[in-house]
PDB file with SEQRES, HELIX, SHEET and CRYST1 records, atoms N, CA, C and O in Angstrom:
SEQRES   1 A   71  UNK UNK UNK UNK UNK UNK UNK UNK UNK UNK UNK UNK UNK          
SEQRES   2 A   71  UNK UNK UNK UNK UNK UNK UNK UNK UNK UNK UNK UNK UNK          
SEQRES   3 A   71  UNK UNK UNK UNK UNK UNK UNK UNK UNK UNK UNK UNK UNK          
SEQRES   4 A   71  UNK UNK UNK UNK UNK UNK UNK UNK UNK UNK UNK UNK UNK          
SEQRES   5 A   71  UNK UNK UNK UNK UNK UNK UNK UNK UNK UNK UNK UNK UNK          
SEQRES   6 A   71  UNK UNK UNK UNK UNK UNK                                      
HELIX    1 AA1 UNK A    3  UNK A   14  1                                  12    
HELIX    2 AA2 UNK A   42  UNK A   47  1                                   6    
HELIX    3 AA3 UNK A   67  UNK A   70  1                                   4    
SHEET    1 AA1 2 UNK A  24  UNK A  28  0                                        
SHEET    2 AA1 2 UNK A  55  UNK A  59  1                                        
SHEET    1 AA2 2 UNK A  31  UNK A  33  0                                        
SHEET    2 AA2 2 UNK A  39  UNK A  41 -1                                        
CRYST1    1.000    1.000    1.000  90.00  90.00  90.00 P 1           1          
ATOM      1  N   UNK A   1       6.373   3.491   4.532  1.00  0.00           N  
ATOM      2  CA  UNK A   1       6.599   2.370   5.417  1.00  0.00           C  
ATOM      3  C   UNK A   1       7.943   2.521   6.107  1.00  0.00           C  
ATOM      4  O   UNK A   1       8.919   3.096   5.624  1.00  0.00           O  
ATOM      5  N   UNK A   2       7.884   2.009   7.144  1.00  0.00           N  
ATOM      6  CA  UNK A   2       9.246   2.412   7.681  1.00  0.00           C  
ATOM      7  C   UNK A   2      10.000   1.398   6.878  1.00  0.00           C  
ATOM      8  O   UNK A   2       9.418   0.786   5.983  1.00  0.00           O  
ATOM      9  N   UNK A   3      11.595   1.130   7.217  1.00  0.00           N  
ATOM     10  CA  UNK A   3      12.638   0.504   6.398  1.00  0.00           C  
ATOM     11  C   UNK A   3      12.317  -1.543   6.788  1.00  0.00           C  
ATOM     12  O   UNK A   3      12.280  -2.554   6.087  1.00  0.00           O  
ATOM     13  N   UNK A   4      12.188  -1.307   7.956  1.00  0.00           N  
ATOM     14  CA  UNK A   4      11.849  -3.009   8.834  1.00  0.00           C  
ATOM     15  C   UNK A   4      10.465  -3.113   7.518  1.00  0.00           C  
ATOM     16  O   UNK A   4      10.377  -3.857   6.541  1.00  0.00           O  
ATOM     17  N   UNK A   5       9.720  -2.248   7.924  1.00  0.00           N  
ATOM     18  CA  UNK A   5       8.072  -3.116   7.025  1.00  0.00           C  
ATOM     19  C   UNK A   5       8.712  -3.117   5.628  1.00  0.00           C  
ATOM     20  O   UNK A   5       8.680  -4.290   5.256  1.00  0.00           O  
ATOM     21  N   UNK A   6       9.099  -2.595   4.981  1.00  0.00           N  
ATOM     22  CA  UNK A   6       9.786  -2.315   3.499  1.00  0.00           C  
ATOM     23  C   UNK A   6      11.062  -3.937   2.983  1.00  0.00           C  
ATOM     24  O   UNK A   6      11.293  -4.714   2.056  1.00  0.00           O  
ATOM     25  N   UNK A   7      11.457  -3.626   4.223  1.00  0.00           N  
ATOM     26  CA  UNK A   7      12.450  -5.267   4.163  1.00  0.00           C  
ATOM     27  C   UNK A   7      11.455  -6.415   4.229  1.00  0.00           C  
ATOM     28  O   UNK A   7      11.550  -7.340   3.422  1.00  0.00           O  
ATOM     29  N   UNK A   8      10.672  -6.398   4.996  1.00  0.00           N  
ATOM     30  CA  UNK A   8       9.717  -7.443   5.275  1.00  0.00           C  
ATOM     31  C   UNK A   8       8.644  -7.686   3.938  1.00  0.00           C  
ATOM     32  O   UNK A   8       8.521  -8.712   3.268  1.00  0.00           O  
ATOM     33  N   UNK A   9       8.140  -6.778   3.838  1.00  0.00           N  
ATOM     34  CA  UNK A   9       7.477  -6.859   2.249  1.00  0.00           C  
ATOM     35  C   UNK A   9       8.473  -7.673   1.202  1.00  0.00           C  
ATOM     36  O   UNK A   9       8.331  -8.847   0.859  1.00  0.00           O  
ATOM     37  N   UNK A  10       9.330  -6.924   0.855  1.00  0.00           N  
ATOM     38  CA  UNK A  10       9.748  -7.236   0.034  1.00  0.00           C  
ATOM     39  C   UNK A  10      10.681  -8.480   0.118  1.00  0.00           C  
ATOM     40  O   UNK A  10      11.330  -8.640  -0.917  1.00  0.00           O  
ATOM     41  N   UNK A  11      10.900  -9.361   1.053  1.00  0.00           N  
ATOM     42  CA  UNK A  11      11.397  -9.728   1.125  1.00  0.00           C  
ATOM     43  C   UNK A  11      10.016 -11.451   1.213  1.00  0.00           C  
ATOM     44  O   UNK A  11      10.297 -12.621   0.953  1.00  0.00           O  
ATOM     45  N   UNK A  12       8.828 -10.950   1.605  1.00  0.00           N  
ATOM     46  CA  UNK A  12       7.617 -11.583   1.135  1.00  0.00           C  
ATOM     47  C   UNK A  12       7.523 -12.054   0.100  1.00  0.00           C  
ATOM     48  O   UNK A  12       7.394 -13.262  -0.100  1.00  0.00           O  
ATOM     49  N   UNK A  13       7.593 -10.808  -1.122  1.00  0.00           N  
ATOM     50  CA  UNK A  13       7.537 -10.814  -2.194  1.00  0.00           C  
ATOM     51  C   UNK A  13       8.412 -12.127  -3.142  1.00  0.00           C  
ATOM     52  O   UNK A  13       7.843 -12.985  -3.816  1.00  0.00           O  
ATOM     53  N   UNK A  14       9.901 -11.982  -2.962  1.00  0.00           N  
ATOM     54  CA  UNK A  14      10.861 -12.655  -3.220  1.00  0.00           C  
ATOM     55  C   UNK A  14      10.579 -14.311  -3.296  1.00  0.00           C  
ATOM     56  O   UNK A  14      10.684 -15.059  -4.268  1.00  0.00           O  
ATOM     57  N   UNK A  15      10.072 -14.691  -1.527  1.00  0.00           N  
ATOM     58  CA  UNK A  15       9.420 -15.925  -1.498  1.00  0.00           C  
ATOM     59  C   UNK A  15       8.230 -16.657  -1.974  1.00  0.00           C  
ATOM     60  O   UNK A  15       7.975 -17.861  -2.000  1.00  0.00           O  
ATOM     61  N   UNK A  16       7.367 -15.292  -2.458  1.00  0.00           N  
ATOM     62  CA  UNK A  16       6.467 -15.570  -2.946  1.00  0.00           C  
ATOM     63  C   UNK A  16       6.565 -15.994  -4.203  1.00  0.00           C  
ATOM     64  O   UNK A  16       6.080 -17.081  -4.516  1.00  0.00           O  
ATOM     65  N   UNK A  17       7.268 -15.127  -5.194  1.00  0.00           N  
ATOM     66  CA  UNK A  17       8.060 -15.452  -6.584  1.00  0.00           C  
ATOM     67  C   UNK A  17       8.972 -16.369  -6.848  1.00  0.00           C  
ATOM     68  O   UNK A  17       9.318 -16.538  -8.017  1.00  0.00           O  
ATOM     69  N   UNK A  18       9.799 -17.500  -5.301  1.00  0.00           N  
ATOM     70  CA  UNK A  18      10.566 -17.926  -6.118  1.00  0.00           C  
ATOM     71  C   UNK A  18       9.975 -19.024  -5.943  1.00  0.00           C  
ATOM     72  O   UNK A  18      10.721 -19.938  -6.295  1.00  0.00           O  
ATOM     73  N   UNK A  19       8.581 -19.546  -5.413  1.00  0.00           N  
ATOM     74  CA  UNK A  19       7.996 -21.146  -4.905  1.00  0.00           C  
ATOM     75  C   UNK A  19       7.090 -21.142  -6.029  1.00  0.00           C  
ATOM     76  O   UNK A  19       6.337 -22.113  -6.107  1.00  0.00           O  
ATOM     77  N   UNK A  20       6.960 -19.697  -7.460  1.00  0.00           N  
ATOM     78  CA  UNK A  20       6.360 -19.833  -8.785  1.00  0.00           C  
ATOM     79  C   UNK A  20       5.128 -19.627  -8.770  1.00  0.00           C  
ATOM     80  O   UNK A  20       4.300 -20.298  -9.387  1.00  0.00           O  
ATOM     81  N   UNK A  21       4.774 -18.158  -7.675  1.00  0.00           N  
ATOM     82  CA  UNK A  21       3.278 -17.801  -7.582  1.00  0.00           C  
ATOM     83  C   UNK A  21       3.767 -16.445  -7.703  1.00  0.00           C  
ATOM     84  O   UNK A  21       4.889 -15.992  -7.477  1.00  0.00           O  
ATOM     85  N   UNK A  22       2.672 -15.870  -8.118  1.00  0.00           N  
ATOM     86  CA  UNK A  22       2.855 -14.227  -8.430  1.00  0.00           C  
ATOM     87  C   UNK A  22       2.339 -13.949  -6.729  1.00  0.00           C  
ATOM     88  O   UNK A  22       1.744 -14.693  -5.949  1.00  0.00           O  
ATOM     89  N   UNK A  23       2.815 -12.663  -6.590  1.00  0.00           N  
ATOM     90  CA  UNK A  23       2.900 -11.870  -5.251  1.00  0.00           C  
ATOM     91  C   UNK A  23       2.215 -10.743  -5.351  1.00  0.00           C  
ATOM     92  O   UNK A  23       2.664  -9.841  -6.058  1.00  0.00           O  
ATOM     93  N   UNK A  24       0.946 -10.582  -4.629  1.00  0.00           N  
ATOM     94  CA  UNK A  24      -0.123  -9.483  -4.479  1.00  0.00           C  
ATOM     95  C   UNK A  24      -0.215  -8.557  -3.303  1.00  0.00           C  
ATOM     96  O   UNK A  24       0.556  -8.952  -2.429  1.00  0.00           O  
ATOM     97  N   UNK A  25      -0.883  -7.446  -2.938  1.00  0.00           N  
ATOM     98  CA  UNK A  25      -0.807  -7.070  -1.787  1.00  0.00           C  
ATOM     99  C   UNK A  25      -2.067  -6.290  -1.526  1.00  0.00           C  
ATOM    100  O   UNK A  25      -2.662  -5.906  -2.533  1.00  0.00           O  
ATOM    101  N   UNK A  26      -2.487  -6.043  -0.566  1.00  0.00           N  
ATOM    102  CA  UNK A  26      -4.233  -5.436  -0.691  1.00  0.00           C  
ATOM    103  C   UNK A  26      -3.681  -4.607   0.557  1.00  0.00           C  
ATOM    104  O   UNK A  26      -3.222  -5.091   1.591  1.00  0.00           O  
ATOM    105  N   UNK A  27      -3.844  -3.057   0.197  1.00  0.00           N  
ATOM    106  CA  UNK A  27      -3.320  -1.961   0.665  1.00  0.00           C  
ATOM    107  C   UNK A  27      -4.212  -0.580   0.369  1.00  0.00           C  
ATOM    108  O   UNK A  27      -5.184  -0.611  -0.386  1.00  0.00           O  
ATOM    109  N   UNK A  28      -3.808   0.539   0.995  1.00  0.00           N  
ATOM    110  CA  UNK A  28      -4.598   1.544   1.075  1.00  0.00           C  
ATOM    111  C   UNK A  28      -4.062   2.726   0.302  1.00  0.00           C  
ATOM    112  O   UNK A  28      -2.984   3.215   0.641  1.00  0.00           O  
ATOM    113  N   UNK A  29      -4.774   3.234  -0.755  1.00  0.00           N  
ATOM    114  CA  UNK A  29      -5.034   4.181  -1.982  1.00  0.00           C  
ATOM    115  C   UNK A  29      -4.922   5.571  -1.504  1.00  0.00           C  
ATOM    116  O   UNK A  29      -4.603   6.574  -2.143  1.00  0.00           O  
ATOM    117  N   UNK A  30      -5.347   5.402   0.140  1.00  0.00           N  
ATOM    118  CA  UNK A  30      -5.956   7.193   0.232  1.00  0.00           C  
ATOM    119  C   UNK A  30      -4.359   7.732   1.085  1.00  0.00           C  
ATOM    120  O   UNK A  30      -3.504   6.885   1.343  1.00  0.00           O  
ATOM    121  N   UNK A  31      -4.175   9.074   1.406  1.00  0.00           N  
ATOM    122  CA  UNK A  31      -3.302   9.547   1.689  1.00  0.00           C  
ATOM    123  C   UNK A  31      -3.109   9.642   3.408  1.00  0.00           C  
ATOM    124  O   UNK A  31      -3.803  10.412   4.073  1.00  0.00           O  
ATOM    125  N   UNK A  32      -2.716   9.306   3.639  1.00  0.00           N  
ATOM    126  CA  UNK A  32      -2.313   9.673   5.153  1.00  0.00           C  
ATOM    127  C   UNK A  32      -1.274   9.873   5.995  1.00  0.00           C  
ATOM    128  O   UNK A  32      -0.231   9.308   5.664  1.00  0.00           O  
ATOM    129  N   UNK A  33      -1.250  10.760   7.371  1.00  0.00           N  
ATOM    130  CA  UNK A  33       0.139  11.320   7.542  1.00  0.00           C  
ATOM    131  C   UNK A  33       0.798   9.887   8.513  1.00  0.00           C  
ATOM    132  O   UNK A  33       0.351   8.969   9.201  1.00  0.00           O  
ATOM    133  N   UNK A  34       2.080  10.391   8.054  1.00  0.00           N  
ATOM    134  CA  UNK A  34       2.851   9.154   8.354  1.00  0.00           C  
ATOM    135  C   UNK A  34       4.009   9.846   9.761  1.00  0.00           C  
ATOM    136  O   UNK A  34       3.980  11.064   9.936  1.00  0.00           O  
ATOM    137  N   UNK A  35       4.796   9.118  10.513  1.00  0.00           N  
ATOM    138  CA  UNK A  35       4.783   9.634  11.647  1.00  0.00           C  
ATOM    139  C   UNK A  35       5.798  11.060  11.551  1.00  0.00           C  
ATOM    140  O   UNK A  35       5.910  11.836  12.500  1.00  0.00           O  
ATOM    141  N   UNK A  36       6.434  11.225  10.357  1.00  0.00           N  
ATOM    142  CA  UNK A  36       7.126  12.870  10.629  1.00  0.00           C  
ATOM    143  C   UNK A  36       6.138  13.885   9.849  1.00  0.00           C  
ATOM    144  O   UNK A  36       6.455  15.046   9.591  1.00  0.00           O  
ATOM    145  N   UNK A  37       4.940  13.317   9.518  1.00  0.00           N  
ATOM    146  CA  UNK A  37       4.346  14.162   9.622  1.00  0.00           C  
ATOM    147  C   UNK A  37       3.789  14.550   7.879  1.00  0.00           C  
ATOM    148  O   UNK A  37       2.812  15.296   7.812  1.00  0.00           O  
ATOM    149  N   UNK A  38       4.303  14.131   6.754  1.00  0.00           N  
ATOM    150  CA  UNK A  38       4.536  13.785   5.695  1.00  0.00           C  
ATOM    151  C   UNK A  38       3.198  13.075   5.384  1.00  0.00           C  
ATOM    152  O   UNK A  38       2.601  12.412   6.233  1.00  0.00           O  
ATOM    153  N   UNK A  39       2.659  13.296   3.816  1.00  0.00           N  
ATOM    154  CA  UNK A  39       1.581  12.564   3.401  1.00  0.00           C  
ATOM    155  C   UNK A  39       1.830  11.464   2.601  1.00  0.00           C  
ATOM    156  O   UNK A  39       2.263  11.657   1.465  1.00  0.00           O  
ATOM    157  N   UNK A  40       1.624  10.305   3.017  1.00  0.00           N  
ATOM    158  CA  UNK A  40       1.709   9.194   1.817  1.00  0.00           C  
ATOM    159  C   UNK A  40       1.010   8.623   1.956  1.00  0.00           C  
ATOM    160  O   UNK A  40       0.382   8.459   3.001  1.00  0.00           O  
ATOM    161  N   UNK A  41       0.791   7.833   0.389  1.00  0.00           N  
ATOM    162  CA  UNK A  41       0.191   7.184   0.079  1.00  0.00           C  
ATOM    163  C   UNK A  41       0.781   5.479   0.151  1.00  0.00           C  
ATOM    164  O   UNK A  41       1.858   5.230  -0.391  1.00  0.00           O  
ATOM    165  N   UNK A  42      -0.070   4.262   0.914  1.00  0.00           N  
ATOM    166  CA  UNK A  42       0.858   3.451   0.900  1.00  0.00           C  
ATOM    167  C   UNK A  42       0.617   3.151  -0.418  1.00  0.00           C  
ATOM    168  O   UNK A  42       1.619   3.648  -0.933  1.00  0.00           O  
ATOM    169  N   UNK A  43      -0.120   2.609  -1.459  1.00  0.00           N  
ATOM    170  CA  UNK A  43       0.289   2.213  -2.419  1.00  0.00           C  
ATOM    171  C   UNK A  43       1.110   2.641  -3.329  1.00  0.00           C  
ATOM    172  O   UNK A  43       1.667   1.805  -4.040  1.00  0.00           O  
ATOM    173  N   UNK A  44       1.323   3.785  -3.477  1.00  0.00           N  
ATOM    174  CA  UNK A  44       2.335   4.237  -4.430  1.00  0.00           C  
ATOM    175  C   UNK A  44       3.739   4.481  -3.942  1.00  0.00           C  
ATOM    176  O   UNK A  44       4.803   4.778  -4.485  1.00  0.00           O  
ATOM    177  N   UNK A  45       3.239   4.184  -2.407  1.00  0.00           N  
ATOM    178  CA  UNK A  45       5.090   4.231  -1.802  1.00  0.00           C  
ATOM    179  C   UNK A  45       5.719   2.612  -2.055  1.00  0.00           C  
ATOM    180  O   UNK A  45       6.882   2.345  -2.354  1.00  0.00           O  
ATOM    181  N   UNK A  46       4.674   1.710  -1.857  1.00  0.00           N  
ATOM    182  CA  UNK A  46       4.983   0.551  -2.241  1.00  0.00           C  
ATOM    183  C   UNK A  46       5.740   0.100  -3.979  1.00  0.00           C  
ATOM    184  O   UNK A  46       6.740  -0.517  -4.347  1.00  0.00           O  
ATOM    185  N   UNK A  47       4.353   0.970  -4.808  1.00  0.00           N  
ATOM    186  CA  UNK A  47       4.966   0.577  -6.102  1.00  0.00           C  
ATOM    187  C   UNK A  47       6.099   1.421  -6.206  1.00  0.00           C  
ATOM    188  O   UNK A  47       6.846   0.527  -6.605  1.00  0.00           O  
ATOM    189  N   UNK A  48       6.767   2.329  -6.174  1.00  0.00           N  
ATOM    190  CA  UNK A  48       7.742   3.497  -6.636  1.00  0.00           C  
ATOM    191  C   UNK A  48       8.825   2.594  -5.663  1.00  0.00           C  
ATOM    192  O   UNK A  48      10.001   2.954  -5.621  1.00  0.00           O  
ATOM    193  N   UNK A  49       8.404   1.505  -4.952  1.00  0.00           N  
ATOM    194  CA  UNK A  49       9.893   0.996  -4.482  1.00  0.00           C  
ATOM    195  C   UNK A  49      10.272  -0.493  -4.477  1.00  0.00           C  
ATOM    196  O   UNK A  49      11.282  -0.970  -3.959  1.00  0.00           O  
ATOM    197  N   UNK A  50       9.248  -1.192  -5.173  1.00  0.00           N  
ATOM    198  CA  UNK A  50       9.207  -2.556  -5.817  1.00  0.00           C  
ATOM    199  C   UNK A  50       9.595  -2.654  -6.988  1.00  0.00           C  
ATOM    200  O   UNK A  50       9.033  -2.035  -7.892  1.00  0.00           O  
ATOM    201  N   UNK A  51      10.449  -3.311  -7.158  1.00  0.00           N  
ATOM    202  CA  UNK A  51      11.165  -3.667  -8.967  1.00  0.00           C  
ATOM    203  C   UNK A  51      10.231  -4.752  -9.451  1.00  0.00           C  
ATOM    204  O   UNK A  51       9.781  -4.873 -10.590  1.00  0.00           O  
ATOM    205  N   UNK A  52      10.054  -5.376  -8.596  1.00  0.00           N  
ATOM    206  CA  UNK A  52       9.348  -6.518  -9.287  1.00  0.00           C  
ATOM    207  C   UNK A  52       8.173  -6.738  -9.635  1.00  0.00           C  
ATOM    208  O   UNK A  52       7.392  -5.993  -9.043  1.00  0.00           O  
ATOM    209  N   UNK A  53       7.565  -7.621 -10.524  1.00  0.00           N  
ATOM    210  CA  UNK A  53       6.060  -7.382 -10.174  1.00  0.00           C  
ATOM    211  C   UNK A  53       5.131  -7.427  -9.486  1.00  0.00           C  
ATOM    212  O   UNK A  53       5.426  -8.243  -8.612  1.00  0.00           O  
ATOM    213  N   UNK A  54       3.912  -6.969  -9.268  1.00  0.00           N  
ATOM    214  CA  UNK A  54       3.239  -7.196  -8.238  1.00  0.00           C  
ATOM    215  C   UNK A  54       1.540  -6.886  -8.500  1.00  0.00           C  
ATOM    216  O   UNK A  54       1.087  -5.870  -9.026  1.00  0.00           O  
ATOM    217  N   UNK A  55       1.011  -7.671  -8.151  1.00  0.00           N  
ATOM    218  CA  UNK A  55      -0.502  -7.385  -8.106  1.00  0.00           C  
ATOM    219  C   UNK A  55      -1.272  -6.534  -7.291  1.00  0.00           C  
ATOM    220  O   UNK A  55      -0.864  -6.931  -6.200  1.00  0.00           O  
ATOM    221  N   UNK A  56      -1.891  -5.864  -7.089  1.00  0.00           N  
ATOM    222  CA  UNK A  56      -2.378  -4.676  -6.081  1.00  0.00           C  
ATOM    223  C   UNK A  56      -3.713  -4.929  -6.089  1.00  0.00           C  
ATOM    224  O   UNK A  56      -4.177  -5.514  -7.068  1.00  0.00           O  
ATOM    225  N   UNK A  57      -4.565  -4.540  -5.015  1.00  0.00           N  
ATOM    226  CA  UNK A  57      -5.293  -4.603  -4.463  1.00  0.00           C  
ATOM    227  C   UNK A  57      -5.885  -3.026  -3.582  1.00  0.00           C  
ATOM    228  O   UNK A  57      -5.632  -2.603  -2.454  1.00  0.00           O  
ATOM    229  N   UNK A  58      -6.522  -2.621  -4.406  1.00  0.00           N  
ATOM    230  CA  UNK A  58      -6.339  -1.162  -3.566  1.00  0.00           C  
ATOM    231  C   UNK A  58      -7.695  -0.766  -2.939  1.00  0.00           C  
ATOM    232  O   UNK A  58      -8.783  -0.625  -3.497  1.00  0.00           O  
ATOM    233  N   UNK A  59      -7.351  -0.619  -1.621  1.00  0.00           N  
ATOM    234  CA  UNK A  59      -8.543  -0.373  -0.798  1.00  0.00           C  
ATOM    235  C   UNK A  59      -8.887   1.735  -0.825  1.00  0.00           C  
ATOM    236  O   UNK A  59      -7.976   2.391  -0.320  1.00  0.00           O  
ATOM    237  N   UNK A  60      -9.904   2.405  -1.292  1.00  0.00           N  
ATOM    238  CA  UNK A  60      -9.891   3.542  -1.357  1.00  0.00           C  
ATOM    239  C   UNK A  60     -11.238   3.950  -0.341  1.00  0.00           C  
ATOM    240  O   UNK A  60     -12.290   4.465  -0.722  1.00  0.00           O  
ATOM    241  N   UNK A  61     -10.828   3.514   1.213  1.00  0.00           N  
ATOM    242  CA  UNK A  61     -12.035   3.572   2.157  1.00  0.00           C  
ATOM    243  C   UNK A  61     -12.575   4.697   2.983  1.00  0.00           C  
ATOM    244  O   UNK A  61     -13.109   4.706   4.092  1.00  0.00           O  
ATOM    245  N   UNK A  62     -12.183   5.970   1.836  1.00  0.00           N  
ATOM    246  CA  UNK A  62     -12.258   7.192   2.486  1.00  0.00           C  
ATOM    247  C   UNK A  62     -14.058   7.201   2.356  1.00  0.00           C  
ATOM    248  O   UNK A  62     -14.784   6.670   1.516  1.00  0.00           O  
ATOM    249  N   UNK A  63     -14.387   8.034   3.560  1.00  0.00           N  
ATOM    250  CA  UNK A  63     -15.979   7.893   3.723  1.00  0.00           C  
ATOM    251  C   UNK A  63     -16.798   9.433   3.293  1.00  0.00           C  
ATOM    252  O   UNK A  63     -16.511  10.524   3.785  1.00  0.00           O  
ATOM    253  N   UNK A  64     -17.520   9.261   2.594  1.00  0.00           N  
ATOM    254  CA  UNK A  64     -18.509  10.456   1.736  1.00  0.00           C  
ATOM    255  C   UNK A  64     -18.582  11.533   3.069  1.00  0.00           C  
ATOM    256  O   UNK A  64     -18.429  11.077   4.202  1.00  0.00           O  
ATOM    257  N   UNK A  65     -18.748  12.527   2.922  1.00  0.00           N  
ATOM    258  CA  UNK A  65     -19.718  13.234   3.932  1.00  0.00           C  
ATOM    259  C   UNK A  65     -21.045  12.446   4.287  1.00  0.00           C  
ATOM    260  O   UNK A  65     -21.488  11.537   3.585  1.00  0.00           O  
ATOM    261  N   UNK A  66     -21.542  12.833   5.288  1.00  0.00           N  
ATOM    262  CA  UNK A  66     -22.877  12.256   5.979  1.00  0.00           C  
ATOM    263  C   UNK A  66     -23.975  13.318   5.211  1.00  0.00           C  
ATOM    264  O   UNK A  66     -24.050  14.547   5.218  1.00  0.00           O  
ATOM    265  N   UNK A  67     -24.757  12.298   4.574  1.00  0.00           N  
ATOM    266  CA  UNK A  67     -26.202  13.237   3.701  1.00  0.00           C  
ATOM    267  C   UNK A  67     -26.554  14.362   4.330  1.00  0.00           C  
ATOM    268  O   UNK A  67     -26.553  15.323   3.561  1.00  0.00           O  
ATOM    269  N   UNK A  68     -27.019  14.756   6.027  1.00  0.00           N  
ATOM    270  CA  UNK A  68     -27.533  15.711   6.379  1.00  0.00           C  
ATOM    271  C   UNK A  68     -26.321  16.480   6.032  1.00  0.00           C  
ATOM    272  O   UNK A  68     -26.820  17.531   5.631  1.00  0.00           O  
ATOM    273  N   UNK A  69     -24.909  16.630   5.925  1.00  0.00           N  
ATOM    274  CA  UNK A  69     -24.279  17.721   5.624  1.00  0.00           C  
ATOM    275  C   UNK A  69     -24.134  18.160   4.160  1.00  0.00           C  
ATOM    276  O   UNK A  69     -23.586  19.231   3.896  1.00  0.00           O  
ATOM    277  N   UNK A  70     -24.411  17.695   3.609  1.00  0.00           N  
ATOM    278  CA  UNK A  70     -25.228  17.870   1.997  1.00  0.00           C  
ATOM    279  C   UNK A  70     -26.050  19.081   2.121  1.00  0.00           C  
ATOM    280  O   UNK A  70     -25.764  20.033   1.395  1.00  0.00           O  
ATOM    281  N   UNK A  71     -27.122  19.182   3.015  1.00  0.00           N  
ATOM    282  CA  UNK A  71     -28.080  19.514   2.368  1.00  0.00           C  
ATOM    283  C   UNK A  71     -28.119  20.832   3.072  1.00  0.00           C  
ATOM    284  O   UNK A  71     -28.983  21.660   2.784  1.00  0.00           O  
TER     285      UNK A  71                                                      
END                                                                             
């Protein structure tokens, strides 16, 4: 995530935790290149930079091959 979305999250988070509700996020599992070119994953860039807790939601919407290329 860039540093702005990373402040903004987490800074979600904070408000979310201090009005005495846990803070969740429904985000994407699979890997993709990010703009220098680099593979990440958002969820694990998220958790490896959240201290706090957090509930996850993980979307893994990568799509099968198409059957005729199966066969």
């Amino acid at each position: 995530m860039l540093p702005e979305q990373r402040a903004y999250l987490h800074a979600w988070i904070d408000a979310v935790i201090a009005a005495g509700f846990r803070a969740g996020v429904y985000c994407s599992g699979i890997a993709s290149m990010n703009g220098s070119g680099k593979s990440v994953i958002t969820a694990e860039d998220i958790r490896t930079t959240q201290l706090k807790k957090l509930s996850y939601w993980i979307s893994n919407d990568a799509c099968p091959p198409p059957l005729d290329a199966l066969s």
